[in-house]
C-alpha positions as CSV (number, residue, x, y, z in Angstrom):
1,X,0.0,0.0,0.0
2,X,3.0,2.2,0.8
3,X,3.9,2.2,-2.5
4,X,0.5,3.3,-4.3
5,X,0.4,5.5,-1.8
6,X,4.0,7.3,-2.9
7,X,3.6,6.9,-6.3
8,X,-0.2,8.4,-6.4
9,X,0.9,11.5,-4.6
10,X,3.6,12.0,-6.9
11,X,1.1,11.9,-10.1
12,X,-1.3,14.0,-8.7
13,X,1.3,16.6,-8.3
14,X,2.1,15.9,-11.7
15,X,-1.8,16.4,-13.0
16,X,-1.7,19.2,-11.3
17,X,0.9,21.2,-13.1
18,X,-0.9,19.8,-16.6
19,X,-3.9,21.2,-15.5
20,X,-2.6,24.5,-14.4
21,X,-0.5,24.5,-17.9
22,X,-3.8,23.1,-19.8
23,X,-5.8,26.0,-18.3
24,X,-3.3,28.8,-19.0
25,X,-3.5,27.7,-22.5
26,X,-7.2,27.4,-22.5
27,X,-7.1,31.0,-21.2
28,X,-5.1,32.2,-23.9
29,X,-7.2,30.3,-26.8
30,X,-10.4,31.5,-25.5
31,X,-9.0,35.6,-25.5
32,X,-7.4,35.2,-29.3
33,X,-11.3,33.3,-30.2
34,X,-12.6,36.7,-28.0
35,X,-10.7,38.9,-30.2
36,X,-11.8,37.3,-33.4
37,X,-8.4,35.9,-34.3
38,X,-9.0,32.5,-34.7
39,X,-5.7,32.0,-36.7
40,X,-3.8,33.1,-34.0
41,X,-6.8,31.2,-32.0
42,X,-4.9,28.4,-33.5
43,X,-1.3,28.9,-33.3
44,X,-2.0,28.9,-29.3
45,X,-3.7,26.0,-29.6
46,X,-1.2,24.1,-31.8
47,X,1.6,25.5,-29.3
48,X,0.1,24.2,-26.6
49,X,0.2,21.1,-27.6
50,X,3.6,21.2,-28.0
51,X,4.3,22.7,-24.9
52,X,2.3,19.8,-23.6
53,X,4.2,17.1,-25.2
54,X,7.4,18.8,-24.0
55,X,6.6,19.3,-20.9
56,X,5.2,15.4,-20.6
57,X,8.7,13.9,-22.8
58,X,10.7,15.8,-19.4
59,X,9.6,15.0,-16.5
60,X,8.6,11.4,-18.2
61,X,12.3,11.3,-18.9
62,X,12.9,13.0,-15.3
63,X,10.8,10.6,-13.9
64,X,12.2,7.4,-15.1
65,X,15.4,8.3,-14.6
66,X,14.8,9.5,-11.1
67,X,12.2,7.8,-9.8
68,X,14.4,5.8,-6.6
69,X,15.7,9.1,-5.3
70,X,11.9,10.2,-5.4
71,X,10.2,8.2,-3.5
72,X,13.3,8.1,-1.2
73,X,12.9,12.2,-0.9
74,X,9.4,11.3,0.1
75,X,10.0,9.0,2.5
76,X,10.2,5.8,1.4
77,X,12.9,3.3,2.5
78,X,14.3,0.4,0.4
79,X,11.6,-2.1,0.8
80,X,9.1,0.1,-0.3
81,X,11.5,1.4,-3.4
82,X,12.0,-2.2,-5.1
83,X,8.0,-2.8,-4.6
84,X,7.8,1.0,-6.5
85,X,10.6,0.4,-9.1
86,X,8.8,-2.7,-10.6
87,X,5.9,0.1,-11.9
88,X,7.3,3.1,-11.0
89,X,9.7,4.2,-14.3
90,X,7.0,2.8,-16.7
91,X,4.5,5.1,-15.1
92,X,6.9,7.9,-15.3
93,X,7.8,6.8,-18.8
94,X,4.4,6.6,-19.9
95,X,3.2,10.2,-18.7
96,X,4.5,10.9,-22.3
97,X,1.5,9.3,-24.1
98,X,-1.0,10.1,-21.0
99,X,-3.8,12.1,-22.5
100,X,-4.9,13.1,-18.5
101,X,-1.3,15.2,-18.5
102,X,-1.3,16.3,-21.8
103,X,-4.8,17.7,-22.9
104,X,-6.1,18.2,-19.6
């Protein structure tokens, strides 16, 4: 349980800097559509998405590669780390093709 425990705090940490980087976007789509720009409208758009994707492919790649010294920052001791590391770096990994982090 320890271990869902560490690694669900840690991705809802990580949903919510998506969601405040999906909202700041959807902010500054919604004023270019309010201006009547909708080409610009969809340059924001498009560069959030990148953004997204870049944002997802770093701490992904962060999160793989750091994911031990993690959960030990948070607490956890070695026991708890091997039961995290069998799941841990292909969640991190994966945040790269999560739609939750990068369209939220």
């Amino acid at each position: 349980m320890a271990a869902v425990g560490l690694t669900e705090s840690m991705m809802m940490i990580l949903y919510a800097i998506a969601m405040g980087v999906s909202i700041g976007v959807m902010a500054l789509v919604a004023r270019r559509v309010g201006e009547k720009d909708v080409d610009a409208a969809g340059r924001t758009a498009a560069q959030g998405i990148v953004l997204g994707l870049v944002i997802a492919a770093a701490i992904g790649v962060a999160g793989a590669a750091l994911a031990p010294e993690l959960m030990r920052a948070m607490g956890a001791d070695d026991g708890v780390v091997a039961a995290i590391m069998a799941v841990g770096r292909r969640m991190a990994a994966g945040l790269v093709t999560d739609p939750q982090v990068i369209f939220v």
